[in-house]
PyMOL commands that place a pseudoatom at each C-alpha (Angstrom):
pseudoatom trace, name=CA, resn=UNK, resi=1, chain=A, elem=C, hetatm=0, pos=[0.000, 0.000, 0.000]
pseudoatom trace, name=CA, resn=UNK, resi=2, chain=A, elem=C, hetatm=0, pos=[2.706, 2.487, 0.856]
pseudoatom trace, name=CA, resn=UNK, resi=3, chain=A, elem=C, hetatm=0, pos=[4.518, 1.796, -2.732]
pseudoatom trace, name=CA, resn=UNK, resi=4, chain=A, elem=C, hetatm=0, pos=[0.868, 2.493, -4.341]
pseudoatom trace, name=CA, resn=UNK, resi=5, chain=A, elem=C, hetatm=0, pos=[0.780, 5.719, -2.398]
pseudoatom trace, name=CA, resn=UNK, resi=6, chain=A, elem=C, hetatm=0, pos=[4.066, 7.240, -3.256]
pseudoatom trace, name=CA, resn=UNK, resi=7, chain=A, elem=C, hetatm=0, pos=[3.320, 6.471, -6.743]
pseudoatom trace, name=CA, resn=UNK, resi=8, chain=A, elem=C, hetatm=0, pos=[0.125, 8.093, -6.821]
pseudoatom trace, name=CA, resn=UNK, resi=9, chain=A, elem=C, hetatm=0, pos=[2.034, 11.125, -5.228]
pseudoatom trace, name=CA, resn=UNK, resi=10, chain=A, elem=C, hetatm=0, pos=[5.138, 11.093, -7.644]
pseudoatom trace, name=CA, resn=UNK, resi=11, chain=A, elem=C, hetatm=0, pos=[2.283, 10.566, -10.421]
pseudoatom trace, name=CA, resn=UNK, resi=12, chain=A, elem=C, hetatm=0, pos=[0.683, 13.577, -9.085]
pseudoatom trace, name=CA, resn=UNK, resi=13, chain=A, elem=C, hetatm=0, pos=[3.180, 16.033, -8.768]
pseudoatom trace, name=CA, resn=UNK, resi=14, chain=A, elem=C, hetatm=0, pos=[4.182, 14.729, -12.528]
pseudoatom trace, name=CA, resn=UNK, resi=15, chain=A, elem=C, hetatm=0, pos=[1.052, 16.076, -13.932]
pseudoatom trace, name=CA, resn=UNK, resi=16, chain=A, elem=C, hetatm=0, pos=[1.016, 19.714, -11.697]
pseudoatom trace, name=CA, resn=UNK, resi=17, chain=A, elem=C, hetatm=0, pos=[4.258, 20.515, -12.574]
pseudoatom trace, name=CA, resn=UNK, resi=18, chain=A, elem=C, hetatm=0, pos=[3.213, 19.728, -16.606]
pseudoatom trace, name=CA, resn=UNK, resi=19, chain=A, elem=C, hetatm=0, pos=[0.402, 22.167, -15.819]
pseudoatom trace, name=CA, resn=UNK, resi=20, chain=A, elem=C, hetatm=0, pos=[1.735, 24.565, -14.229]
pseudoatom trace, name=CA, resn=UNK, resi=21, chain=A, elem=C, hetatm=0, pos=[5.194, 24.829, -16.423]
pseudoatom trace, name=CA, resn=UNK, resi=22, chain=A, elem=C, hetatm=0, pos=[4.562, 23.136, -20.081]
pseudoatom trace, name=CA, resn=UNK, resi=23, chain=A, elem=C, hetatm=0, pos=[0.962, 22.796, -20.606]
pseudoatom trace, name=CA, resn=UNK, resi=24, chain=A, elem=C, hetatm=0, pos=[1.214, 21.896, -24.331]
pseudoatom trace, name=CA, resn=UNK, resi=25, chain=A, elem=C, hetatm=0, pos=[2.802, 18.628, -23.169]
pseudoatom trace, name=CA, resn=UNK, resi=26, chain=A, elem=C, hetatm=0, pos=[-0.291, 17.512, -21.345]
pseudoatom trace, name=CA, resn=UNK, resi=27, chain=A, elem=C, hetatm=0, pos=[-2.850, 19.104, -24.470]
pseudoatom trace, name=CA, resn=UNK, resi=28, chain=A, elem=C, hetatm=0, pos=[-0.930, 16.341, -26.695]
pseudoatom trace, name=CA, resn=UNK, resi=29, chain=A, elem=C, hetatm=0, pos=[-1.124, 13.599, -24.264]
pseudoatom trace, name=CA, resn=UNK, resi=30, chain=A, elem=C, hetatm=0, pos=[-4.715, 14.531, -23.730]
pseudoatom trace, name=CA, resn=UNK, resi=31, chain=A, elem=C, hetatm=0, pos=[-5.859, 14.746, -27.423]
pseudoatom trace, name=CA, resn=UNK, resi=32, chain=A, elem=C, hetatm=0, pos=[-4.799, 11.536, -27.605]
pseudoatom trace, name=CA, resn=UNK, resi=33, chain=A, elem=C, hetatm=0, pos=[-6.560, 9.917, -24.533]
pseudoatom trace, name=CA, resn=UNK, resi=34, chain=A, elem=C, hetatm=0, pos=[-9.206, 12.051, -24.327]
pseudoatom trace, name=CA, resn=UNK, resi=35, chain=A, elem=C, hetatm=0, pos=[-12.597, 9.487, -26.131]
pseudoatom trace, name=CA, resn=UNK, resi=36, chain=A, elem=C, hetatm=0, pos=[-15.031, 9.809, -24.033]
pseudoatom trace, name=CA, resn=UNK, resi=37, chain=A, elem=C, hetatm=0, pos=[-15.168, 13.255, -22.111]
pseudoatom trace, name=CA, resn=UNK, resi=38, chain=A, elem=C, hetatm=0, pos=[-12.974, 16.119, -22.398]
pseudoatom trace, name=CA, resn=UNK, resi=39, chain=A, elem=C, hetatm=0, pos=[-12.604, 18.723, -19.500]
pseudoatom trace, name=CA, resn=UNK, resi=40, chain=A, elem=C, hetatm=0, pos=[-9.009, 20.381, -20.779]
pseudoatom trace, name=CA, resn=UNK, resi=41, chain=A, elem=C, hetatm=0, pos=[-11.319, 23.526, -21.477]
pseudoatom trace, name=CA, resn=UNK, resi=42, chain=A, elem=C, hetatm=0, pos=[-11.622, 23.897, -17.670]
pseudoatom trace, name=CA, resn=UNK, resi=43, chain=A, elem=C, hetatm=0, pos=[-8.724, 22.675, -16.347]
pseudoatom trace, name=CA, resn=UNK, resi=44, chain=A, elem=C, hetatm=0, pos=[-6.668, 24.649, -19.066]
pseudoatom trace, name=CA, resn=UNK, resi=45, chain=A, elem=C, hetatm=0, pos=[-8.315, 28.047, -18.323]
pseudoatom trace, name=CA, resn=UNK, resi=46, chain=A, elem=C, hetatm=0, pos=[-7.800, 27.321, -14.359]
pseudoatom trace, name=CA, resn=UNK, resi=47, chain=A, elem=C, hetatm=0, pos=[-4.228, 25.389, -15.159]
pseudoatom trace, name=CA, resn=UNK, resi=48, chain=A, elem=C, hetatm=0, pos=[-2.338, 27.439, -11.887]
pseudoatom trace, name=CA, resn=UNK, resi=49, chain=A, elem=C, hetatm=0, pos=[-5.236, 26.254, -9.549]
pseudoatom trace, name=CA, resn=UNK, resi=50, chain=A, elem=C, hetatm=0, pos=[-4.957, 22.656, -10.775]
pseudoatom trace, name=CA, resn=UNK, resi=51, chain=A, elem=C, hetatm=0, pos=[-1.248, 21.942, -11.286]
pseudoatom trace, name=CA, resn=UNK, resi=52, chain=A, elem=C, hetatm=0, pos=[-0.927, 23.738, -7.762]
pseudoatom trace, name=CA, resn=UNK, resi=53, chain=A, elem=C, hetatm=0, pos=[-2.985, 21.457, -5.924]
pseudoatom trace, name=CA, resn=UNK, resi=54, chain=A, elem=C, hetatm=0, pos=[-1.692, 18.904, -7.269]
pseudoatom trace, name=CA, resn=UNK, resi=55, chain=A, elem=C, hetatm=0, pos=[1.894, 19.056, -6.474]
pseudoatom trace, name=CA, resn=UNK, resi=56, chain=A, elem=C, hetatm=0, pos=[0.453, 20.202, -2.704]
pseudoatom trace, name=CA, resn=UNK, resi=57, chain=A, elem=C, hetatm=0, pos=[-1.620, 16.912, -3.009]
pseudoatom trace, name=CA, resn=UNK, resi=58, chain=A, elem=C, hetatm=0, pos=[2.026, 14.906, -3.845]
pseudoatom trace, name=CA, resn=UNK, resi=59, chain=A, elem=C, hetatm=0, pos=[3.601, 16.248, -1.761]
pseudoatom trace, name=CA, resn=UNK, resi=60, chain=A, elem=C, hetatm=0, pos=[1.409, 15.946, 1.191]
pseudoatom trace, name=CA, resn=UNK, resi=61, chain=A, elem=C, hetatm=0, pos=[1.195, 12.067, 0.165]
pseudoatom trace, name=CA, resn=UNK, resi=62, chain=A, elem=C, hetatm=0, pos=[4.639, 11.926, 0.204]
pseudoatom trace, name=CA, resn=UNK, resi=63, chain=A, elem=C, hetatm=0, pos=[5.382, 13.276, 3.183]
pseudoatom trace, name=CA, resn=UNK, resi=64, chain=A, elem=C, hetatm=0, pos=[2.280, 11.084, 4.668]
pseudoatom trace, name=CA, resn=UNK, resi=65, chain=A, elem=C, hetatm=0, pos=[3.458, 7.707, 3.482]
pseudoatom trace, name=CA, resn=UNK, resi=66, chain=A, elem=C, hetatm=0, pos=[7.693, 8.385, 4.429]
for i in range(1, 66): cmd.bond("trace and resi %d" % i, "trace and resi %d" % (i + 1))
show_as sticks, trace
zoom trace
């Protein structure tokens, strides 16, 4: 459970730090995975709010699991 956890976290601060520092990165990986619904509109136009929770979020799990 605790590897699970720090890879969620690690996977987590991935993906905020994408946001908040090369965006277009994540629109290509997301055009491609994106079948069923897409929500980059939102998260795009609120990208600081999102990738800055998220690398809180990892790094609280982190710090939570060590």
């Amino acid at each position: 459970m605790r590897e699970l956890g720090l890879l969620l976290s690690v996977i987590s601060m991935i993906i905020g730090l994408l946001l908040l520092m090369a965006p277009k990165i994540l629109i290509q990986l997301g055009d491609k995975t994106n079948k069923l619904y897409n929500i980059d509109g939102y998260v795009y136009r609120n990208r600081y709010l999102f990738g800055g929770f998220l690398v809180v979020a990892g790094t609280f799990l982190i710090y939570t699991t060590i």
